[in-house]
N, C-alpha and C positions, 0 to 999 in steps of 0.2 A: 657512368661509363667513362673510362681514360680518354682521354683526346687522341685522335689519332697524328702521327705524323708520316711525313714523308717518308720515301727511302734514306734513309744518310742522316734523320733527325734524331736525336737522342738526347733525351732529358741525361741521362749520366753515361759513362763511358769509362771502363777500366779494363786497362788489356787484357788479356787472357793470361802474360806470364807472371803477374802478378797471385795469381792461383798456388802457380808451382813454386813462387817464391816462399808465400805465406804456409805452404804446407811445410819446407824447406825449415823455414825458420821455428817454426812451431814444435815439428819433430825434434829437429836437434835441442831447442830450449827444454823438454819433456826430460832427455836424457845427461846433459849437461847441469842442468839443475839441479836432477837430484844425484847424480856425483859428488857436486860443489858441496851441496848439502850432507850428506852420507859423510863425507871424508871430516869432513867442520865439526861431527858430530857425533859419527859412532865408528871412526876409521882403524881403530884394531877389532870392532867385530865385524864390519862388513870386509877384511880381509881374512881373516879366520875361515875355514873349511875343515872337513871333517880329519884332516891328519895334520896341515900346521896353520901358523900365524906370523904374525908381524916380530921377527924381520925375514924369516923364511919366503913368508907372502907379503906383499906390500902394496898390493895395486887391486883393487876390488873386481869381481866378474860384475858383468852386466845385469844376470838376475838376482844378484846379493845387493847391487846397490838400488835398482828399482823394486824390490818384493818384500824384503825382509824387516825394513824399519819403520817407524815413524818419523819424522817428517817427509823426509824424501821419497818415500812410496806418495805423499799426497801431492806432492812437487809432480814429481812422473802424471802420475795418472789426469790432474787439471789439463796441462799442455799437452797430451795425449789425447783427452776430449778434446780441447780447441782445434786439433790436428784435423781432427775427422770428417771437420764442415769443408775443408779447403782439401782432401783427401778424395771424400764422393767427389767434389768436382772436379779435381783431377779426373778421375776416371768418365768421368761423362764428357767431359772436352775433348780427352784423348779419344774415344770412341766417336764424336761429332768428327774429329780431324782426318779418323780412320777411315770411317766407315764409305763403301763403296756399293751400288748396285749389284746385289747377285752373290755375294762377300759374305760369310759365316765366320772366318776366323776373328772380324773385331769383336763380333757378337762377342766368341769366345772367350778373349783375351778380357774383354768388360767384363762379364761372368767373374772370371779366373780375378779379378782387380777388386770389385763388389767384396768378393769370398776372403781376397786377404785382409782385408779393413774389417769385416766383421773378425775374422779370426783372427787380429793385431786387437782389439778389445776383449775378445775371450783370454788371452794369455797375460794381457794388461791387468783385466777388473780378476780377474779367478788368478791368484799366485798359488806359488807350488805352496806356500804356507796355509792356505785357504782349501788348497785341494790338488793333491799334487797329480795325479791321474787326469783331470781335467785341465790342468794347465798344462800335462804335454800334450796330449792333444791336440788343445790350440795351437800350440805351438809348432806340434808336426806339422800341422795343417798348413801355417803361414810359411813355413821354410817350403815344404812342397810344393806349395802353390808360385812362391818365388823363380822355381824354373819356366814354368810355361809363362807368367806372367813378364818376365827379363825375354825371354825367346821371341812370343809374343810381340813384344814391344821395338824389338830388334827387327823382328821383320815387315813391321809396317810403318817402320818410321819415316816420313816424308823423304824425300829425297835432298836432304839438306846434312851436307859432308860433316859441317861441324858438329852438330847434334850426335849423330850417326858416330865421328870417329871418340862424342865423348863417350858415350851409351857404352860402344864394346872397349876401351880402357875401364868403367866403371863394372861391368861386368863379370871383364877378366879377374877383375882384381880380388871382386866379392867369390866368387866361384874358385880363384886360387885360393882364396885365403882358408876355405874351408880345410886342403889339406895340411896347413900348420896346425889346425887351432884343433884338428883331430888329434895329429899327432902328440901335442902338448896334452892332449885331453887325456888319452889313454894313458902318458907319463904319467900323468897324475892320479888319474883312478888306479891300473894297474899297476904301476911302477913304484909309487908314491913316491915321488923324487920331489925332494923340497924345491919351490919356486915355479915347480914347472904349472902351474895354475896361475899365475900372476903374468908367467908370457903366454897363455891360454886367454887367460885375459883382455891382453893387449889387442889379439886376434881377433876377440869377441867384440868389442868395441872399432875394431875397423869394417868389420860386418856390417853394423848401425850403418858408422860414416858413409861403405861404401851404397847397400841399401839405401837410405834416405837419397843420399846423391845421384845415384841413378835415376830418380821419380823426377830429381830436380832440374836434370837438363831438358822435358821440356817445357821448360821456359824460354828454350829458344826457337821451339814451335808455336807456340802459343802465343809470340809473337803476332802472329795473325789473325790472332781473333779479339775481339774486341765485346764487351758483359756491357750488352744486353740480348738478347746475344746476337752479335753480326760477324757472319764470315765475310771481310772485307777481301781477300785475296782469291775464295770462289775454293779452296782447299777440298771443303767439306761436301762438296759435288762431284767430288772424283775425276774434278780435271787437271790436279797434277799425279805425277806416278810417284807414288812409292816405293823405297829401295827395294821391298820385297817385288814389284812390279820389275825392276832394272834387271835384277839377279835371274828373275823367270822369264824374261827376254833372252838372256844372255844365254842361258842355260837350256833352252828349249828344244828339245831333241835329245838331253841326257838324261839318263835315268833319276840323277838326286832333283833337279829341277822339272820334272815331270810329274815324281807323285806327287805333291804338294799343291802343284797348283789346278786340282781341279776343285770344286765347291764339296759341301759335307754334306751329307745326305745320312741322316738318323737311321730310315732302314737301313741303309748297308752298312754302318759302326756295330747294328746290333747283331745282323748276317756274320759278319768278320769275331765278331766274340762267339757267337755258337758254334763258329768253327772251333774256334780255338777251345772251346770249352769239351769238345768231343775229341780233340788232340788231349786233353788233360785227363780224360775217363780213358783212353789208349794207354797212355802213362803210366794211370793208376792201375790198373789191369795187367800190363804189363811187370809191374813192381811189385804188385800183390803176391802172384800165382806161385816166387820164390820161398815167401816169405812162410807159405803155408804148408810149402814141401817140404823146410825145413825143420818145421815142427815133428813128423816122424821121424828123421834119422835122429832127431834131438831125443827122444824121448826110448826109441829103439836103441839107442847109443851103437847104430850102426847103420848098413843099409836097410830102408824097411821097403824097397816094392814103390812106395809112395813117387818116390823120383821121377819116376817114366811119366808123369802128369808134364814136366818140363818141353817133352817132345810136343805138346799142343800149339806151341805157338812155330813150326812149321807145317802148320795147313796151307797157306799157299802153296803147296806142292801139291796140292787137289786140284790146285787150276792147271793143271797140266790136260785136264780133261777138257776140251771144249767144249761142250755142252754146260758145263760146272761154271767153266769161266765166264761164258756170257750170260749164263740164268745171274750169276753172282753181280757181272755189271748191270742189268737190268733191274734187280734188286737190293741196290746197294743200303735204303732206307731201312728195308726189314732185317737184313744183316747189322745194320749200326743198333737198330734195335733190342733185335736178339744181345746182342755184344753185350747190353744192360744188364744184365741179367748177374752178372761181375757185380756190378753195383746192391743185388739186393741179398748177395752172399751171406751178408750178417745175418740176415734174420734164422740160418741153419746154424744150433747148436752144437751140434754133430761135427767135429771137425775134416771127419773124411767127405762129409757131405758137403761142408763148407771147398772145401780143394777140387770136388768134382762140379762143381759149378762155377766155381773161378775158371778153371781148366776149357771148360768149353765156352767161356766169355772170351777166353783170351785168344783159343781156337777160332773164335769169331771176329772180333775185331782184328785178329792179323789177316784174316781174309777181307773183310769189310774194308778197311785201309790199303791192302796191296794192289786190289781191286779198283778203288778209288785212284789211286797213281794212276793204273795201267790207264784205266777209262780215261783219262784226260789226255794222252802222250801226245795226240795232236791240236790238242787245243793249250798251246803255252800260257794264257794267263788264270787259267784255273786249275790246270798244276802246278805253277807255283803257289796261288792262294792254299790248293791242300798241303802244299811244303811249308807253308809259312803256320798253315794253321797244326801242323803236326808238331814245327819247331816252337812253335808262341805256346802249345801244349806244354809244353814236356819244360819249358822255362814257368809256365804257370802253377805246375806240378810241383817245383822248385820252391818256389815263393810259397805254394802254402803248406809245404813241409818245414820251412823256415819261419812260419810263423809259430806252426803248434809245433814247435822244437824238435824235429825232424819224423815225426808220424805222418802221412799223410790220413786225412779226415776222413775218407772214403774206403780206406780200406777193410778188409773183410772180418780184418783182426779190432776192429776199434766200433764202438757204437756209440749213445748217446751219455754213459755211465762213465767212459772211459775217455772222452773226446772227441767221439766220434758227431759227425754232421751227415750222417749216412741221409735220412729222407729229404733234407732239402740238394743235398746235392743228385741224387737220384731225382728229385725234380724237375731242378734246370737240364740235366742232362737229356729228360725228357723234353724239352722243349726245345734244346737245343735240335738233336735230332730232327725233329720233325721244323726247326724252323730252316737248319744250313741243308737237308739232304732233300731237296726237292726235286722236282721231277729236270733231269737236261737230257740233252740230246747226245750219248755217248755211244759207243761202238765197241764190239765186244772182238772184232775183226783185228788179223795183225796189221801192224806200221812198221812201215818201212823209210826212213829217211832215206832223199831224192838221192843223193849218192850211192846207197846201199853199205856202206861201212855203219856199221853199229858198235867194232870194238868186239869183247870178246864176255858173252854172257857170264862166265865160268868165273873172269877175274871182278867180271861187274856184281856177281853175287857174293866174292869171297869181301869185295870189299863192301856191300850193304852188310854183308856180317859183322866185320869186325868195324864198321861205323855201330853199329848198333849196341854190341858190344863196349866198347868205349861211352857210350851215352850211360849205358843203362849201369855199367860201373864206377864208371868216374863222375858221372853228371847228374845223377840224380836223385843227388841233396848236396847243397851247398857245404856241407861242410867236410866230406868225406877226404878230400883233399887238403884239407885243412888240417886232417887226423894223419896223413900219410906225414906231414913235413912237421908237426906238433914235435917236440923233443922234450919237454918239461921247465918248468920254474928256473931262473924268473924268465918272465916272457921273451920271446925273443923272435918270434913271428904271428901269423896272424891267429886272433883269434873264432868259432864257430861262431861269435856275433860277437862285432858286427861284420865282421868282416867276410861275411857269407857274402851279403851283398854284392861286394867287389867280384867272387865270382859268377853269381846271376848275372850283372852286370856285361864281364864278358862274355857271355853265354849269349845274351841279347846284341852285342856289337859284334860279335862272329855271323848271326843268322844273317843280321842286317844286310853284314858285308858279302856275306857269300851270296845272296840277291842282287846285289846291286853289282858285282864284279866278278861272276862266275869263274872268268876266263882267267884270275890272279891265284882267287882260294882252291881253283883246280889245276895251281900249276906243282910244278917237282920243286921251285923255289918255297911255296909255300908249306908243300909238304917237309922240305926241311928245315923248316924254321917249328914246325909242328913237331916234328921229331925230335927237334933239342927240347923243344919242351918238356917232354915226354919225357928225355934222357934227364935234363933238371928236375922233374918232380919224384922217380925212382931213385937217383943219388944223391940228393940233398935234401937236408932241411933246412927249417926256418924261413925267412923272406925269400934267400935261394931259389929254392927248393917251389914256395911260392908260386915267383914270380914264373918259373917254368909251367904250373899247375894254370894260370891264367892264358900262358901260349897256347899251352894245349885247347882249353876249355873253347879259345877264341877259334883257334882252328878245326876242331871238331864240328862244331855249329856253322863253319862256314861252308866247311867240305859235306857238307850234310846235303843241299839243294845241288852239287853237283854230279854225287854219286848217284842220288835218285832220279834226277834226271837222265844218267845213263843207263840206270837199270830200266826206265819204264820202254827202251828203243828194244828189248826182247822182251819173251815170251815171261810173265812172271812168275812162274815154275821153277824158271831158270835161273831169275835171279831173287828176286824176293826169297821164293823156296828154298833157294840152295844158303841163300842169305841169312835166313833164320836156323838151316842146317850147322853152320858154320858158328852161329852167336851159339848156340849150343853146344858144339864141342868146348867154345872157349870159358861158356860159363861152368863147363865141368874142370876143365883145366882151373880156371881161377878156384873151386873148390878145392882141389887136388892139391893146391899147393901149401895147404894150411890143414888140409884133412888127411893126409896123405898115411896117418897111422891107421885111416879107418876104412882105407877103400883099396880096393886092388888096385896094381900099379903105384900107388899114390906115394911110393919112395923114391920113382923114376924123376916127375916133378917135384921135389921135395926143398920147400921154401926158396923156389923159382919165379918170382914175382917178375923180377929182371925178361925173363924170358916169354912170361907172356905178355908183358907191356911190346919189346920186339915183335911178336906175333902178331900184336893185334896192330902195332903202328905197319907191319908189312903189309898185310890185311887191306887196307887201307887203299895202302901203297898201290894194290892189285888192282882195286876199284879208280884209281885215281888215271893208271895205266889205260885202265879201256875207256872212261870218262874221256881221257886225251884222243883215241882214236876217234871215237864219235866224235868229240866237239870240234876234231880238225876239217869236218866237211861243215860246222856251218860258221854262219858269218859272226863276228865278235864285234862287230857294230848293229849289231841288226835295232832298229828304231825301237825303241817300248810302244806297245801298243795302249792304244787309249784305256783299255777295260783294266789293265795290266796295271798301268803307272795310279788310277783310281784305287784296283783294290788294295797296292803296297801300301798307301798311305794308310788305309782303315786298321791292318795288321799292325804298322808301326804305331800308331795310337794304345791298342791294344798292350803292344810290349809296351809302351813308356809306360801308360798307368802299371804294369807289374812291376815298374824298375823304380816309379816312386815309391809303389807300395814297399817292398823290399827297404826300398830309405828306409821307410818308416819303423817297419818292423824291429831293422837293423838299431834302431836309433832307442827304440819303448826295451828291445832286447840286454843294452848297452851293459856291462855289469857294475853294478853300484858298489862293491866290495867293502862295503860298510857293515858288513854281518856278526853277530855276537854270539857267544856262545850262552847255552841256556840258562847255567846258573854260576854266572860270572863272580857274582858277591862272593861263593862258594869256594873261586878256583879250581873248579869238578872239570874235569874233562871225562866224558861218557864215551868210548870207542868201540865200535862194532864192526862184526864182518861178516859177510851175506854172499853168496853165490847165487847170481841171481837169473841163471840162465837163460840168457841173452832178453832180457824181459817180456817173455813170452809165456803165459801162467799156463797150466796145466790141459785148459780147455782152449787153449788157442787164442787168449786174447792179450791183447798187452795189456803190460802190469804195470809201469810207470804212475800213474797215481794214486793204485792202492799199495805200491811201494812207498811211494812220499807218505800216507798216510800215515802207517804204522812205524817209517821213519820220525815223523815232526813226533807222534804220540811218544814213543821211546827218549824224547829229547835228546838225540844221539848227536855229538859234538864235531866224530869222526868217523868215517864208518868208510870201509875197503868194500869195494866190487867186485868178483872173481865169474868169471864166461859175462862178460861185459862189452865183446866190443863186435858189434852190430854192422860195421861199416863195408858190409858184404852186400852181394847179388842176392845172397841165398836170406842174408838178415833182414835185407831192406833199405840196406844202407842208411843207419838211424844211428842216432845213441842214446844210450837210457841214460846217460847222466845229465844230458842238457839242461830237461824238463824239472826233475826233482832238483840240481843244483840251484836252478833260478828260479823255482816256486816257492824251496825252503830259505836258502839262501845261503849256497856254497861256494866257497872256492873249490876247483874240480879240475883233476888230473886223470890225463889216460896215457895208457901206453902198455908195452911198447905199442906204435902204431901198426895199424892192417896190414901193411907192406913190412910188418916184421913176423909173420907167420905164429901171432900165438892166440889164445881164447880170451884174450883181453884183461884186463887188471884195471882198476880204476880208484881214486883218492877224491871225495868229500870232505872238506872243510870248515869247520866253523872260525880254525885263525889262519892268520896269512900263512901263505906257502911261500919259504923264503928260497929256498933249492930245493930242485927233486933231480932225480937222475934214473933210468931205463935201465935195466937191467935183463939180458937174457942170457938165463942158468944154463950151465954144458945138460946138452940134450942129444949123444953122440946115436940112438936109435929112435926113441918118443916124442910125441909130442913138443915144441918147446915150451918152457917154462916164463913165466914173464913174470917180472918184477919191480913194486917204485920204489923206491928209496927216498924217502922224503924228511926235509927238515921244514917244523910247524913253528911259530912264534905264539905258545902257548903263555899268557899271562905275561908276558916281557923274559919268557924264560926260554930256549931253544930245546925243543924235543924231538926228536925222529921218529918216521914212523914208518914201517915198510909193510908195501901187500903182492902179498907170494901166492901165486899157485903153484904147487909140484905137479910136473906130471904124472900118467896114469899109473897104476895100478900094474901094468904088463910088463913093465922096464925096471925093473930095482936097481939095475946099475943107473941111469937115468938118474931118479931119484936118490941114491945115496951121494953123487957126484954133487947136485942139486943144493944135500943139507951141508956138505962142505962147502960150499963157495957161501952158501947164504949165513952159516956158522960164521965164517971169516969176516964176511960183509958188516956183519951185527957186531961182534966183536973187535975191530978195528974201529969204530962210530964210540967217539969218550963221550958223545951226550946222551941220558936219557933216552930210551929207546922204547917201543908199541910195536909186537910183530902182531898185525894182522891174516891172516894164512889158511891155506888147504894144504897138508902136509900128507894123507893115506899114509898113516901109519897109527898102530896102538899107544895108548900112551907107556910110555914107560918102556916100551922095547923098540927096539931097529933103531932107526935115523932119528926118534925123539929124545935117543939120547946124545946125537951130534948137536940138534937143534937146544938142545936145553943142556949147556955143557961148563966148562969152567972156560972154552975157549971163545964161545957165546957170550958169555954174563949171565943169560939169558932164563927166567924163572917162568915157568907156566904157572897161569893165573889161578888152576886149582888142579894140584896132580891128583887129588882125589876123585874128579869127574871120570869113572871108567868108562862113561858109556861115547866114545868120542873116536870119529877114523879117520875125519875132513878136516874138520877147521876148528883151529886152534889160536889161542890169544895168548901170549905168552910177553914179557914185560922185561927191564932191567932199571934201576937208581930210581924209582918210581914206588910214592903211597901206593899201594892198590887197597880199595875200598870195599870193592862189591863185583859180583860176577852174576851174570842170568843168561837162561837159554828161551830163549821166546821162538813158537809153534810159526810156520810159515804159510797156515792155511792151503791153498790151492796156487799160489804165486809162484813155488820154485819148488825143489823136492830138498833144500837143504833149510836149516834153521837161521836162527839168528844169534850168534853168540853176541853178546856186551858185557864189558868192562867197564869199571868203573876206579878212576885214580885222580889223587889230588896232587897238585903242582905246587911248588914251594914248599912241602912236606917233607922232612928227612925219609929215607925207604928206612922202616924200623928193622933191627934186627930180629924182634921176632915177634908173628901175629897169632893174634888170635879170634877165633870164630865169635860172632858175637849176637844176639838178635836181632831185629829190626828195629825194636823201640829203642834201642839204643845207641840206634841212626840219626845222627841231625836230618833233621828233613830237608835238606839241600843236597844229599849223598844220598838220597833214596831213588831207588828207581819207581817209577811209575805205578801207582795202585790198580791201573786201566786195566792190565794184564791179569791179574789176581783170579781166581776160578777160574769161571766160565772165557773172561778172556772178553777183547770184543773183537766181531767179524773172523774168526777163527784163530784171533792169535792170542797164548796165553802163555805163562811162564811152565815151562815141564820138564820133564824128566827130574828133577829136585822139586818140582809146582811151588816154586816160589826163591826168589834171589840168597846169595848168599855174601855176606857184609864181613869186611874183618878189620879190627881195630887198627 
């Protein structure tokens, strides 16, 4: 047995900042070394990247000089093990330094500390060369983990100035620096601007500096401890304060210094997610019930009856009954229950039977939820937990539409074939249920604030409408605003990933703020700054246009917790009822103004986007009005109650894990634009065009992956989308290009956007999109017509390619107006041209012959196909090879036309029909199709391609 000693005796003795030094030194020797090495040794290929090299590029990224080579990946990786032994003790010190009686957060942060050191060795030993799926990963993991663990650190660092004022310089600088080295990032993937990766570089490398540095100061805490281990100054007893101690001193009575500092309690982090997870089946319920009434008028090509399903979600006007309303608050559990019922939709085939049980889910849960409000009005800290857990809903809702590329997983239209996560999410939702809706003590009786001013039910219900409205259109899916200010090639604002993110993000700092400063987000200053938003995301694109789509977004989510807080001071018949009355007129209006050929009235609002954005910000305006009246009788300092400032924090928890998540997604989402086309050797370019009506197949399910399927199988190079654009109430607000652009691996264009009233048009890419440009065809009665105009850098050669839909069938003047401008368009273009298109017309008569003219260029790829009225391929200075018509199974009711033409080819003056074996097999299409076909597609009406020399 060791000898014992005294207090104060110690056979050795090494301070504690020696820890933070040796890790300091170690890390940075890992990353410096194998630079020095890298550059000495293989410095034009570890400058090289997938578009230039040295002298374009001349300064190496951070994972090209640790991953890619020999020796300096073995440099890295030794002084990275060394790192690790002085790394754990970092963390165990700083947790000794922290830790306090009664205190969960160091727990925490060790946790959170532990978790980056393994996952700084997963992204280390696993390179992307080795496995690149697993090395991001890791990777995510340790950048995510870097916020709570910097915050973390921030808030419990002793109270010692210097340490403290170096931490948040070192932090600022790592956290700023992220927005350069994005920016440079996307110059470089989307832009391909030479260099711009070598000062993406430079960013990357002050990441390291500023990361490692951060760990390093403290060593000015660790001052105080002394290996073996002796706390010589008593730190680690918790008898000095910590900054985070100073600031919740100081702060003690405001709402930001209140949640925070009370302890963490597991049951209630998990109570605060079942809330919020029953806010996310509201969401989804609500999102569904459009999606499936659209399916009839789609398929009736008019009204079918179906619609009136919509009126379900003002049931709250039921509660107008008393007896209704307090059986309803008394059973609020079996109502959330019932509501499920939305959730096990899918397993009905039948798609009217699928709408009728959606219908009365969603019937239920807007009662279950109005319900819910009312029941709490006088008890303020569990109506705001149901506001928070409605808003952390409907933002989690968000997130996992953004993950599986704007579907959400639950809906009625998706199962397990298609992407669907239908039974475990019907799981949790059961347990959710039965874990947040437990028995309280509520009152089905009216409230009456002490003053008697409540404001004015009427305005308090126009404005839950058109807050509802504004969610359920603009907000729910990150990228639907993204599609409004999108304008086409080259980039020139944001893009559907990653830059969703940005607006979850504000979506989550709106809710935030509207909790925590009710009396700002419900003033008339706030609303107008909300209003120009508004007015910026209707008249602008690009960043513009944007950055108004983020005001808005922030102020939606904040004015959210103060309208509902005014509507729950009346009857909620009155408001909720009339409220849902209201989101309903506008969600027909927002129909109207793009369907307006197909419904009565519908030329009255006729591509009036402008006009109901005003309506719905007036809307608002109305709830904001009576909000004001109520809120002027109560106090605007009133204390946070203790249950109150506890539960925020567990919600705010909640949001951040979504707003990491989101990182994340946004980040594995990122587009690599490194894609090839399929038989490059060849110089084949394979072009198709698909009407894919709105990707919703025949039986009501989406089609997006057995769309990619029999895309990747076709090996299609280019391929146009025509009723393509989803980004509606009635669609789902989705888009079917996302999913199959980044599964197969597209460059992907849409337009014109939502707020340009057409059925959408959309461009897949297998080469870069060097310009595109929007076009909407004179449409002085029909429909409008939309159109891309796009230049490809096919093979280092420039090719255009445009995708047209004409309008209907009912307007001939419409359409003849239509093949003139599109005539001109094609003909004006001296490059190479690809019409992809739906024209309704015969071949060979009416407007096919504007379209195929001397004033066009323009040649149809086979004027012998008579059996043709939609869609047509038609070409100009272009080999054409081959032509086929492949069967669309159950997916859409139109075919699949493709072309086949070689680049760098003179266009012969004259061809001839030839057979197949007489095809290089680099110019053939696919044998897959042949007969029987597989999954129902196969080549027909000719049953089988047709080749010409």
């Amino acid at each position: 047995m060791a000898p014992r000693y005294k207090d104060g005796d110690a056979v050795v003795a090494i301070n504690g900042k020696w820890v933070a030094w040796s890790h300091t030194l170690f890390a940075y020797a890992a990353f410096i070394s194998a630079l020095i090495v890298g550059v000495a040794l293989h410095y034009h290929k570890i400058v090289q990247n997938e578009h230039y090299g040295y002298p374009d590029e001349w300064f190496p990224s951070v994972s090209a000089t640790i991953g890619d080579r020999y020796p300096e990946r073995s440099f890295f990786q030794v002084f990275i093990a060394i790192t690790s032994g002085p790394r754990f003790a970092l963390v165990f010190l700083w947790y000794i330094l922290t830790s306090r009686p009664n205190s969960t957060l160091p727990k925490l942060v060790a946790g959170v500390g532990i978790f980056r050191t393994l996952t700084c060795g997963g992204w280390t030993y696993v390179t992307s060369t080795d496995d690149h799926d697993w090395h991001d990963i890791f990777m995510i993991s340790y950048l995510v983990a870097t916020l709570p663990w910097t915050l973390g650190c921030l808030a419990l660092s002793p109270n010692n100035r210097r340490a403290v004022k170096y931490r948040k310089i070192m932090a600022s600088l790592f956290f700023g620096t992220l927005v350069p080295l994005i920016y440079y990032f996307i110059q470089h993937k989307v832009h391909k601007i030479p260099g711009a990766y070598t000062k993406y570089a430079f960013f990357e490398w002050s990441l390291i500096l500023f990361d490692v540095g951060f760990d390093a100061i403290t060593a000015l805490d660790f001052e105080s401890f002394e290996l073996v281990v002796r706390d010589v100054k008593g730190v680690s007893r918790g008898q000095l304060k910590t900054t985070a101690d100073s600031v919740l001193e100081k702060e003690k009575g405001k709402s930001v210094g209140n949640t925070f500092g009370e302890g963490f309690f597991w049951t209630e982090i998990i109570d605060a997610a079942s809330d919020v997870y029953n806010g996310f089946v509201f969401w989804t319920i609500v999102t569904a019930l459009p999606v499936l009434v659209w399916y009839f008028p789609l398929w009736h090509m008019g009204i079918s009856g179906y619609e009136v399903a919509i009126v379900c979600c003002t049931s709250p006007l039921l509660l107008v009954i008393p007896s209704l309303r307090y059986a309803a608050t008394k059973n609020l559990r079996l109502l959330h229950l019932a509501s499920l019922v939305g959730l096990l939709a899918y397993r009905f085939q039948d798609p009217a039977n699928r709408l009728f049980v959606t219908g009365f889910a969603l019937a239920t849960t807007c009662a279950a939820w109005t319900t819910g409000f009312f029941a709490e009005r006088a008890n303020s800290p569990r109506l705001e937990a149901r506001i928070m857990a409605w808003g952390v809903g409907l933002i989690m809702s968000v997130v996992a539409k953004f993950a599986c590329k704007t579907n959400n997983p639950l809906w009625p239209i998706v199962h397990a074939e298609n992407g669907g996560w239908n039974k475990i999410g019907i799981f949790i939702a059961l347990f959710a249920v039965l874990r947040s809706q437990r028995g309280s003590n509520t009152s089905g009786g009216d409230y009456l604030p002490a003053s008697g001013k409540k404001g004015s039910s009427l305005l308090a219900g126009i404005g839950f409408g058109g807050l509802m409205f504004a969610i359920v259109s603009l907000l729910t899916d990150s990228s639907t605003m993204i599609s409004w200010v999108w304008d086409g090639y080259p980039v020139r604002g944001p893009l559907a990933a990653p830059h969703g993110a940005l607006t979850i993000f504000a979506m989550g700092a709106g809710l935030v703020y509207g909790i925590f400063h009710p009396a700002v987000a419900g003033s008339w200053t706030a609303f107008g700054l909300g209003s120009l938003g508004a007015a910026l995301l209707t008249c602008y694109h690009h960043w513009t246009g944007y950055y108004g789509a983020l005001a808005l977004a922030f102020y939606i989510m904040a004015v959210a917790p103060v309208l509902i807080v005014s509507s729950v001071r009346h009857s909620p018949a009155s408001t909720f009822g009339i409220g849902f009355v209201v989101y309903v007129f506008l969600l027909l209006f927002h129909v109207w103004v793009v369907a307006y050929a197909f419904v009565p009235g519908g030329p009255l609002v006729r591509e009036h986007t402008d006009w109901l954005m005003i309506t719905t910000m007036l809307s608002i305006g109305a709830g904001v009005f009576s909000a004001a009246t109520s809120n002027s009788t109560r106090s605007r300092n009133k204390p946070v109650s203790p249950n109150s400032k506890r539960q925020r924090s567990y919600y705010i928890y909640v949001l951040a894990a979504l707003q990491l998540l989101s990182v994340s997604v946004a980040y594995l989402r990122f587009p690599t634009n490194d894609y090839t086309p399929h038989h490059k050797e060849d110089k084949v370019v394979t072009a198709g065009i698909w009407t894919v009506h709105f990707g919703l197949d025949n039986n009501m399910w989406s089609s997006e992956r057995r769309m990619r399927d029999v895309i990747g199988e076709l090996e299609l190079d280019v391929i146009g989308f025509l009723e393509s654009d989803n980004q509606r109430i009635i669609m789902g607000n989705k888009d079917v290009t996302q999913f199959i652009a980044e599964d197969l691996g597209y460059y992907s264009d849409f337009g014109p956007g939502p707020n340009k009233h057409t059925w959408g048009s959309a461009l897949l890419s297998k080469f870069p999109i060097v310009n595109s440009t929007h076009h909407l065809l004179p449409s002085p009665v029909g429909e409008l017509a939309p159109a891309i105009h796009a230049t490809l850098d096919m093979y280092g050669e420039m090719v255009d390619v445009v995708v047209f839909h004409s309008g209907q069938e009912e307007d001939p003047e419409d359409r003849r107006l239509q093949s003139e401008y599109l005539s001109k368009l094609m003909g004006d273009s001296p490059r190479p041209l690809i019409l992809l298109s739906y024209l309704v017309t015969k071949p060979l008569e009416g407007n096919y012959n504007t379209y195929v003219s001397e004033r066009s260029q323009m040649k149809d790829i086979d004027p012998t196909d008579w059996d043709r009225w939609c869609e047509y391929l038609l070409f100009k200075k272009l080999h054409r090879t081959g032509y086929a018509r492949i069967s669309r199974d159950t997916i859409t009711d139109t075919e699949i036309q493709v072309g086949k033409f070689v680049i760098g080819e003179p266009e012969p003056e004259t061809e001839m029909r030839i057979p197949e074996e007489m095809v290089p097999v680099g110019r053939r299409f696919p044998a897959l199709f042949r007969g029987e076909g597989v999954r129902g597609h196969r080549y027909h009406v000719f049953d089988e391609p047709r080749y010409w020399q």
